[in-house]
Structure formats: C-alpha cells, structure tokens
C-alpha positions in Angstrom: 103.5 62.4 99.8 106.0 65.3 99.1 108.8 65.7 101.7 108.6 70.0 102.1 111.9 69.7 103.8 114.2 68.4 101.0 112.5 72.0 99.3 115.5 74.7 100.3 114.2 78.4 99.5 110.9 78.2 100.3 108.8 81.2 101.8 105.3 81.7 103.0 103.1 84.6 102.9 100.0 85.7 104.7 97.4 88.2 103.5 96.0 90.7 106.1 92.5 92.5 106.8 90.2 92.3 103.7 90.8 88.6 103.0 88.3 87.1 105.9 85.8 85.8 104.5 82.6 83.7 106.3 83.6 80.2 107.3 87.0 80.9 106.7 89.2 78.0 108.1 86.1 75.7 108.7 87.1 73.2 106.6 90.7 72.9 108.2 88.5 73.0 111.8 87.1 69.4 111.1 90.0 68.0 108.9 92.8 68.4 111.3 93.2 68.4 115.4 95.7 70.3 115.4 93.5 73.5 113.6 90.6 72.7 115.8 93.2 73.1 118.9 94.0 76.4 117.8 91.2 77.8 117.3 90.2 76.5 120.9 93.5 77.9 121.8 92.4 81.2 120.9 89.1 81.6 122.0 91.1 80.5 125.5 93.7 83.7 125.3 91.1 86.5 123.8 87.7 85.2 126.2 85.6 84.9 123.3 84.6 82.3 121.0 87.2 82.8 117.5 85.7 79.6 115.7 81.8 80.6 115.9 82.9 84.1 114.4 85.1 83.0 111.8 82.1 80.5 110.9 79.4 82.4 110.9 78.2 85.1 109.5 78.6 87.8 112.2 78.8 91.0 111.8 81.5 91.6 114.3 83.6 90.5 111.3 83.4 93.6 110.1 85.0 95.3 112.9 89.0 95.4 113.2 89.4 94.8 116.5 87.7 91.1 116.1 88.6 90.8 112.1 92.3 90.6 112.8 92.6 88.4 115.4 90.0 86.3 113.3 92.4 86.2 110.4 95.6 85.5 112.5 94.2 82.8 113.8 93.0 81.1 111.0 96.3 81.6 109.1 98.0 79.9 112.1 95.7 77.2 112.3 96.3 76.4 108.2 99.7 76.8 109.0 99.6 74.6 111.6 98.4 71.6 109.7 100.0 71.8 106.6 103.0 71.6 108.6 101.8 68.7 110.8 100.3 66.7 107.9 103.0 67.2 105.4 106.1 68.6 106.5 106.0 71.9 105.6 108.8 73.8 106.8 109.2 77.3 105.1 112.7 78.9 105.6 111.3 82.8 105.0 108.0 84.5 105.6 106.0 87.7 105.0 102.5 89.3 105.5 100.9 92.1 104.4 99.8 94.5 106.7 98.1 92.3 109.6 99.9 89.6 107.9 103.1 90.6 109.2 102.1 89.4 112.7 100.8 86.1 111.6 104.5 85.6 109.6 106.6 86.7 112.6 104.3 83.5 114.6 105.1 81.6 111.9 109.2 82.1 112.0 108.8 81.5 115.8 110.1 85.5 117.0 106.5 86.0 118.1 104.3 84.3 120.6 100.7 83.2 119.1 99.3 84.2 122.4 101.0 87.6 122.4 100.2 88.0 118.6 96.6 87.3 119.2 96.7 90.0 122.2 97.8 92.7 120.2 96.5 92.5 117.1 92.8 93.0 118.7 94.2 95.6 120.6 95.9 97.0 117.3 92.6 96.6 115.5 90.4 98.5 118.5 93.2 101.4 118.4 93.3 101.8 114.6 89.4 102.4 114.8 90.1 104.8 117.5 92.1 106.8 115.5 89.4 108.7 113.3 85.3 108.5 113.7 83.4 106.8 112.1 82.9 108.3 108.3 85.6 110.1 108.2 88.1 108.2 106.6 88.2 106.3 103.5 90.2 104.2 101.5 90.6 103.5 97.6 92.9 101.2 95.3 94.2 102.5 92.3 94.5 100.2 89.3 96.7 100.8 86.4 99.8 99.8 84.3 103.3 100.5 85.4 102.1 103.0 87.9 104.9 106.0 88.7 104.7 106.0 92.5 106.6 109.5 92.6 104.0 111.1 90.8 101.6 109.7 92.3 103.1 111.2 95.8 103.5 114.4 93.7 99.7 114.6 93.2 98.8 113.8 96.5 101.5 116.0 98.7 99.0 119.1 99.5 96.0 116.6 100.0 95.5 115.0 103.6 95.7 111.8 101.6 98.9 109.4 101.6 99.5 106.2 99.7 98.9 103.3 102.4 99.9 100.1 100.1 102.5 99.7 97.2 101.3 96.4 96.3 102.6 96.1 93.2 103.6 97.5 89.9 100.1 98.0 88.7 98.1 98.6 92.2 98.5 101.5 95.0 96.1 102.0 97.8 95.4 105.3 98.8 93.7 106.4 102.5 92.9 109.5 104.7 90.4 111.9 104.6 86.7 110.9 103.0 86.3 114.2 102.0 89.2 114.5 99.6 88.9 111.4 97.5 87.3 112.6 94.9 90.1 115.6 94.3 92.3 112.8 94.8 91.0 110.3 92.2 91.1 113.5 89.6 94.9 114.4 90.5 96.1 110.5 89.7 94.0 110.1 86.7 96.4 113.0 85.6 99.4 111.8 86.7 98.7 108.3 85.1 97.7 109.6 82.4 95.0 107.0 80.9 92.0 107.7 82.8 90.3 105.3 80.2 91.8 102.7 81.9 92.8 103.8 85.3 90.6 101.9 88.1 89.5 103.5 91.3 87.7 101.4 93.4 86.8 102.5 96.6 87.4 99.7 99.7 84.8 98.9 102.2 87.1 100.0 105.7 85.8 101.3 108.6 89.2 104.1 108.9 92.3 105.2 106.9 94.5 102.8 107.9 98.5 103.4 107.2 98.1 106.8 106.6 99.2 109.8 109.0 95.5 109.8 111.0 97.2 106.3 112.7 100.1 108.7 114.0 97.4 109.6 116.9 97.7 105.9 118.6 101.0 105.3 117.8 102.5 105.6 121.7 99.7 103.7 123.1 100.6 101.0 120.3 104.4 101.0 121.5 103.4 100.6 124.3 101.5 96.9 124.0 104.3 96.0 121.9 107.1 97.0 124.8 105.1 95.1 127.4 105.7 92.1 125.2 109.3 92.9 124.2 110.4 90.2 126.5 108.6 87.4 124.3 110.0 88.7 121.3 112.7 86.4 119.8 114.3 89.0 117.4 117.0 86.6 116.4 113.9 85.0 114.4 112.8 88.3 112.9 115.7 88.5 109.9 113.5 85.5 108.1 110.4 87.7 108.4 109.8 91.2 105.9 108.8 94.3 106.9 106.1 96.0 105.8 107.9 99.5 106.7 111.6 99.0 105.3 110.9 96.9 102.3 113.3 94.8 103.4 114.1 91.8 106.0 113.5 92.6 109.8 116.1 93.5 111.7 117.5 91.2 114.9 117.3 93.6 117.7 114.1 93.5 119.8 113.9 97.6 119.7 114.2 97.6 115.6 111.2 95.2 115.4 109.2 96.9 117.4 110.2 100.5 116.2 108.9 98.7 112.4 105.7 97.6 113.8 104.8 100.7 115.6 105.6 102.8 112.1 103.8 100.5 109.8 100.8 101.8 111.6 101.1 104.9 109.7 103.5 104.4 106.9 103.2 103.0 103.6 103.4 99.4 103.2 106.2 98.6 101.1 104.8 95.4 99.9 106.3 95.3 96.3 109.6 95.6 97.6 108.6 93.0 100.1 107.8 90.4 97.1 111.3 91.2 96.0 112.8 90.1 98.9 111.0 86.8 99.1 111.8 86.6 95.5 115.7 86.8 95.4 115.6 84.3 98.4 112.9 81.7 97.8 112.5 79.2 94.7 108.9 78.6 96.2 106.4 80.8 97.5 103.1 79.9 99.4 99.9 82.4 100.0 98.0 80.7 103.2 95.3 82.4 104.3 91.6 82.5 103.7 91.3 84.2 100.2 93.9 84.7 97.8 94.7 88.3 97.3 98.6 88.4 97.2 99.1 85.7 94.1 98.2 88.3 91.6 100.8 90.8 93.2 103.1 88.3 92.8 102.3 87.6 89.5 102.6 91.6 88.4 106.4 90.4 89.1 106.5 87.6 87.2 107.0 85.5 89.9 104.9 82.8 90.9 103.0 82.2 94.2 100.9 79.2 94.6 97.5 80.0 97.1 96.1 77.8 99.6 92.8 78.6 100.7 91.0 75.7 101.8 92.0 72.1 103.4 91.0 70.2 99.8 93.3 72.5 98.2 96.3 71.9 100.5 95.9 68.3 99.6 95.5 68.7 96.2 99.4 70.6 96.5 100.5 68.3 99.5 100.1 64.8 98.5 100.7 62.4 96.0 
C-alpha cells in the first residue's frame, strides 16, 4: 500500500453541479463504513434521505436545491474513505463552483453540517433568482480562446461569461432569449466557426451571471449566521472561484468570495494555476470526471477518481 503522507504537494479537487450522475457514490456506500456513515450523517442534518437520491434515479436530481447537497456529500463521503483506507492527506484543495464548498470541508475551515445546510439553501435561492425558461446556459468550445474579446462581444448583451475553465472552454449564461445573437457574436470573435463548439447545457437558470445578483443579501446572510463555524485560518489552502487565487484568512473575505461567486465568473483556469505552482500531485474526486481535461488544456496532469474500484486501482499495491 502507498503511504499518501510521505507525498508533499499534493492537492485535491472537486467538481460541482453537472457531474451527479445516478448511483453516484454507491459503490463507496457498501465498500467503506465510514461513506455509509456519511451519507447517514447527511440524510440526519438535511431530514431527507441523501443515499436513496443519489442511488436512484429521481428526478429531484435535477433540481439544485437537492443536486448540490447530493454532490457534496458524496465527494465527502469519497473523500472520507480514501483518507481512512489509505492515508490520503492532501495539503491544498479546490472545487469548481459547488465544488468550492466541498474543498473548504475538506481543508477543515468549513463544517460538513453547515456545508450541507447552505448549499441546499444556495441551490433553492439560485433557482429563485429567474423563472423557469428564462435563463440558459451554453459552453463555448475552441482553441486558445481570447477571453477579452469574447467579453467585447458580449458587453451590450444581458449575457456574461459564468466559467473560464480553461484555455479552450468558456461558459456563457443569462438571458434564453439572447443566445443565439450571442453564439453569432463569438463565432466572430473566434474567428473559426468551422470549428467553434456551442453546446447548449441542460440547467434549470443562469447561474454565475448578474440574474444571481437578486439573492445575493439573502445568501450573505446564511453564510453570516454560520461565520462562527468558519475556520478561516484553513481557507488559505482552499481557491477561490472569484479571485483566481487562494482564499483569504479572515472570516469576512471568505464569505465576501462566496457571496460574489454567486454572480461572478468563475475563475477556474487561474484556479488550476494555482494548484499547479503548488502541488506535484493533483486528485479530481467526485462522481464524474469533468475537471481532468481542464487540467490537461494546461499540460498539467490530474488523475480522476470516480468510483471505489478505481481508488484502489490508484491506492494500493
């Protein structure tokens, strides 16, 4: 068996909403206690039952408030026992988008119960924010994309870029209605339509785009009635989604960056940098895989865990 704690360098990262997938964390369920205890553990805190969702095929799954405490508390509960089982002690973490509550867990500066408490209550005010149809989201695929044109294109549009994911994805979000002019603008400012993807994304609203600014105060404050919990000193191991760069130690920064990631881009290219320039390994846990190919769009390598088999597989001798 490998010893994870000789490793120095090593970071963790956790995909957000998108990734769930049915039966996600099953396998991890039966293999180890300490998984089946969280999940228990959760279904204990939020009053409804997190494992038969996640295993199932329930619709709910589709709806934010339930899919993102769903995801957090699988990630934990992989987290959990590949730390238990083998050691595995990362020294820096990230997540993208919902993510980013599952890695400040994970470094210890936030409470799982607390996590799980406002991330459904995150996911029930981000619906909030626009009806139901009126708000769309699409990724943009293409080499070496120019993120200031891109901005250029969009600025009279009521569309913003939500995700920098890496150098050859963006994702796009805000009004349903405008996609279309949007989609026209970028294929001109990328100038290879040929090969320019746009593939709309099955969400329910425009997440991290200025139509979250409407729930922003009521999001503060959940995350001021919890500011007692939060252990910022923690935080400084942990990127954020809204700088780019490494949280800051003081209780009022963290929250500040979590309240504005709501509605701001997420920086998650410059995020990968980060991780990059202080990790010699970096691990994607979480139910699919979709952060390994950012990674890779830097050259850098990330090595995915999805399921239990496949943590052994990396784990053990």
């Amino acid at each position: 068996m490998k010893n994870m704690n000789e490793n120095t360098g090593t970071a963790v990262v956790f995909p957000g909403q998108g990734s769930q997938r049915p039966g996600m964390g099953k396998d991890f369920y039966d293999s180890a206690e300490v998984s089946r205890r969280t999940f228990e553990q959760a279904s204990d805190i939020l009053g409804w039952d997190v494992a038969a969702m996640c295993f199932s095929e329930d619709e709910r799954m589709n709806l934010t408030e339930y899919a993102q405490p769903c995801i957090l508390t699988t990630e934990i509960a992989m987290l959990r026992a590949l730390q238990e089982l083998y050691g595995f002690s990362p020294d820096y973490f990230g997540g993208h988008s919902l993510g980013e509550y599952t890695a400040l867990v994970a470094a210890g500066a936030l409470p799982f119960a607390d996590a799980l408490k406002t991330v459904e209550t995150r996911g029930h005010l981000m619906q909030q924010a626009s009806p139901p149809g009126q708000g769309a989201m699409a990724a943009v695929i293409s080499k070496n994309l120019d993120m200031e044109k891109i901005r250029a294109m969009l600025k009279d549009l009521p569309i913003d870029v939500a995700n920098i994911n890496s150098t050859d994805q963006v994702v796009i979000s805000g009004q349903a209605d405008s996609m279309d002019q949007a989609r026209q603008r970028i294929s001109l400012a990328v100038g290879d339509e040929q090969n320019m993807r746009f593939v709309p994304l099955n969400v329910s609203a425009p997440f991290h785009s200025r139509f979250m600014n409407a729930v922003r105060e009521k999001f503060r404050e959940v995350l001021n009635a919890i500011a007692a919990s939060l252990n910022a000193g923690r935080a400084p191991r942990v990127t954020s989604n809204y700088t780019g760069g490494f949280h800051d130690p003081a209780t009022s920064r963290v929250i500040e960056a979590l309240v504005a990631q709501l509605s701001g881009s997420v920086k998650w290219r410059d995020n990968m940098n980060a991780l990059a320039e202080k990790a010699q390994m970096i691990y994607e846990i979480g139910p699919n895989r979709p952060l390994k190919n950012f990674f890779r769009s830097l050259d850098v390598n990330c090595r995915s865990i999805t399921t239990f088999s496949a943590a052994a597989r990396e784990f053990s001798e």
